[in-house]
C-alpha positions in Angstrom: 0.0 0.0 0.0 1.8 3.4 -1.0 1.2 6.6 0.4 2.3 10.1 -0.5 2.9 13.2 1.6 3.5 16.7 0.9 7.0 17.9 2.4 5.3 21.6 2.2 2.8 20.2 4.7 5.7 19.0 6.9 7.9 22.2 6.7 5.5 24.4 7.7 5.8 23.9 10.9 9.2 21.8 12.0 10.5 24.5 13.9 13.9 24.0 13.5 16.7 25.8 11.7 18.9 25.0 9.1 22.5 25.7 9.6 25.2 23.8 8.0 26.9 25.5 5.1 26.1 24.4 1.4 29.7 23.5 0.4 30.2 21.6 3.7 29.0 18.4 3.3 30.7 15.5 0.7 28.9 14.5 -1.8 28.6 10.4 -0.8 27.6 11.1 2.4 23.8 10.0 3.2 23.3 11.3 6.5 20.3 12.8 7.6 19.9 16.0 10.4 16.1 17.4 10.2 16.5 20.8 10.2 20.2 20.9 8.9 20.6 18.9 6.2 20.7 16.0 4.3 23.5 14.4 2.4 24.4 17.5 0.5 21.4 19.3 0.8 22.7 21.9 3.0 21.6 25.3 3.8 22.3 28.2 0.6 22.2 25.1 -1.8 21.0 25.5 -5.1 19.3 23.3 -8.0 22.2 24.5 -9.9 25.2 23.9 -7.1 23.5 20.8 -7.0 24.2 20.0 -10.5 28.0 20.7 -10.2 28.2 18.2 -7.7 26.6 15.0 -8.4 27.3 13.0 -11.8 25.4 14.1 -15.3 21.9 13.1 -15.0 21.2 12.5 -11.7 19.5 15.9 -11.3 16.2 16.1 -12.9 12.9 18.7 -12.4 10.1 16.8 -12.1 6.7 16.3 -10.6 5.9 14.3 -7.8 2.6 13.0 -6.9 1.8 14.2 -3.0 -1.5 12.7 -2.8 -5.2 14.0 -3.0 -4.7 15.0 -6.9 -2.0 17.3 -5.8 1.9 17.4 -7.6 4.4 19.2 -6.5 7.3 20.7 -8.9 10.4 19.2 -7.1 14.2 18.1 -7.8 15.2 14.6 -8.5 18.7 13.8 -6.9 20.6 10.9 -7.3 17.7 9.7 -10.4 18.5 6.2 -11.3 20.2 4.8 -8.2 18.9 3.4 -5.1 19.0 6.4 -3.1 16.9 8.5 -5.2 15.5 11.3 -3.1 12.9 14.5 -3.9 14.2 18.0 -2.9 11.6 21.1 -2.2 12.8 24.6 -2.6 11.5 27.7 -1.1 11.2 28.8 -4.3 9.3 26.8 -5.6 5.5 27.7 -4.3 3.4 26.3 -7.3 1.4 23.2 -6.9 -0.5 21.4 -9.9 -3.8 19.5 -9.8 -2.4 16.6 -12.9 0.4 15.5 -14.3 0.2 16.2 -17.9 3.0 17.4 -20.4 1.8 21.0 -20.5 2.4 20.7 -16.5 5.8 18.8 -16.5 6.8 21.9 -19.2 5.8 24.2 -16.9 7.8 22.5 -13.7 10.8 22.1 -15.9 11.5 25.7 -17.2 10.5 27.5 -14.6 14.1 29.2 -13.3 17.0 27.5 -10.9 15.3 27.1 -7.6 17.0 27.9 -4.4 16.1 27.8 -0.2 15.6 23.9 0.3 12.7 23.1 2.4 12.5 19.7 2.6 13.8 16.0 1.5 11.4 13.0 0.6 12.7 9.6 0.0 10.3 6.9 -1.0 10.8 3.2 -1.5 10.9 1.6 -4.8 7.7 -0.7 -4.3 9.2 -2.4 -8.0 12.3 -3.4 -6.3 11.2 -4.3 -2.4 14.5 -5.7 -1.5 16.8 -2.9 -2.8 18.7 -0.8 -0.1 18.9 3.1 0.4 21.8 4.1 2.2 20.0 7.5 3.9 19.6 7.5 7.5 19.4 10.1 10.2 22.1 10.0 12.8 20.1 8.0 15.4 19.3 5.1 12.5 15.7 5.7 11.0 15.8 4.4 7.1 14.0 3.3 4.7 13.1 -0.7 5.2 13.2 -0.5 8.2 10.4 -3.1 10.5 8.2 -1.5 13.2 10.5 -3.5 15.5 13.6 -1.9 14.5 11.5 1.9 14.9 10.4 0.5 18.2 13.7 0.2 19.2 14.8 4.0 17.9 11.5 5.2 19.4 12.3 3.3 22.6 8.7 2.0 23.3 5.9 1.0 21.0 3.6 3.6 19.1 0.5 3.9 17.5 0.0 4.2 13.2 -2.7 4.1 11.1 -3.7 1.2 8.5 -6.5 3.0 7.4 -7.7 2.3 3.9 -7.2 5.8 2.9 -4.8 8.8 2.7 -3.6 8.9 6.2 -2.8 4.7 6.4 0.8 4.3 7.6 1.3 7.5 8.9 2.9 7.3 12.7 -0.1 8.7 15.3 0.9 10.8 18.0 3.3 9.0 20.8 6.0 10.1 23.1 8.6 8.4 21.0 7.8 10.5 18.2 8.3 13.6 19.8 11.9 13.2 19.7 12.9 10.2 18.0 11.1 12.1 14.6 11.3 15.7 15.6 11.1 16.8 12.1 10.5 14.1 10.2 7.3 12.3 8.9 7.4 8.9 8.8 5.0 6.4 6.9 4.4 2.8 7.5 3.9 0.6 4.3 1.6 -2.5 5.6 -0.3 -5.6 3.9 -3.7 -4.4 2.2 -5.7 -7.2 4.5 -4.6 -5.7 7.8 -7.8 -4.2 8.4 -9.1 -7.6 8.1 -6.3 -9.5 9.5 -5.7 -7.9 12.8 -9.1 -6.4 13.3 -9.7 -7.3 17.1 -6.8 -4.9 17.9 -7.5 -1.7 15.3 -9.3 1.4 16.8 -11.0 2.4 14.4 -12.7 5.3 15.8 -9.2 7.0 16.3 -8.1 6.9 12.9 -7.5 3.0 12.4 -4.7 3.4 15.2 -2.4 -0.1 15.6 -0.2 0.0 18.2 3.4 -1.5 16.9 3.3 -4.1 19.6 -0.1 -5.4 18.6 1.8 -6.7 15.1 2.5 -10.1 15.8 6.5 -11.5 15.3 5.4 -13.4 12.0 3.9 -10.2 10.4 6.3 -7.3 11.4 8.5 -8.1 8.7 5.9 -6.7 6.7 5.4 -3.3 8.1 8.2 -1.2 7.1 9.0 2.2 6.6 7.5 3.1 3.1 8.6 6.9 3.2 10.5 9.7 5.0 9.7 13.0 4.8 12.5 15.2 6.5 12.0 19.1 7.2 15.3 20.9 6.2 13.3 24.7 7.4 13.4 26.6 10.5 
């Protein structure tokens, strides 16, 4: 089950500050600060700084599906490789309601962006087993089981497997207040969940699961389908 989410939605309100020069990180270095940078995505980077330092064609405009009928015009980096990530710039405000060429013209000349807001890195549901080799200092990835959060988090929390928009995303929990300050997190789970484990979904509070309620043989099936990782004050 895939899910999208908007990093505009996320960076409106992180509340944290960016603060690591542009030209200071290398870059083949994957780490991940929310509200510093990410890899190479530093503050005062640029679409076109960008393209000086990564390898011919793995910089690309495009539009990326957010959900709800809703693209946004964002860059590509590292396009073609496993750790293919979706930058948002400040500069780019624009949103478009379908994905058609006139629109994809549109995203692609408009001028250089600049002022990242946000990184999104999505799994490649084609390729299940590949590996991404983004993570934030304390060891959130992509792939990675609800046991494995758990353990990050330090105690279980609640997500939602409900069969719309909002299924996977991580409910509120202690954990998550500083485990994933600034960083949006959604689950990827088995499309007969609802059904599977209904005894223990609340449904009334947004088809809430707590982690601990996945039993051993299933939680190798509820990974982490998508970051989304405020790089805005």
């Amino acid at each position: 089950m895939v899910r999208s989410s908007s990093i505009a939605a996320l960076t409106c309100c992180a509340g944290l500050f960016l603060a690591v020069p542009a030209t200071a990180q290398p870059v083949n270095d994957f780490t991940i600060e929310p509200g510093k940078r990410a890899g190479p995505v530093t503050r005062g980077m640029t679409e076109a700084r960008l393209k000086t330092l990564l390898p011919r064609g793995q910089v690309k405009r495009v539009l990326r599906d957010v959900g709800e009928g809703n693209y946004e015009c964002v860059t590509e980096i590292f396009s073609g490789t496993g750790n293919a990530a979706f930058v948002s710039w400040g500069t780019f405000t624009k949103n478009y309601e379908e994905e058609t060429p006139k629109t994809i013209r549109d995203c692609q000349n408009r001028p250089s962006p600049s002022k990242p807001q946000g990184i999104a890195l999505e799994k490649n549901p084609d390729k299940p087993d590949s590996a991404s080799a983004w993570r934030t200092k304390n060891g959130i990835r992509l792939g990675m089981t609800v046991r494995e959060l758990e353990a990050v988090m330090g105690e279980p929390f609640d997500f939602s497997v409900c069969p719309c928009d909002v299924g996977g995303f991580i409910l509120n929990t202690g954990g998550e207040k500083k485990a994933l300050s600034g960083i949006s997190v959604l689950i990827d789970f088995p499309a007969d969940t609802e059904a599977t484990l209904k005894a223990v979904i609340r449904v009334e509070d947004d088809y809430a699961l707590k982690s601990s309620d996945v039993p051993e043989a299933m939680a190798k099936n509820f990974v982490v389908r998508q970051l989304v990782v405020s790089l805005t004050d």
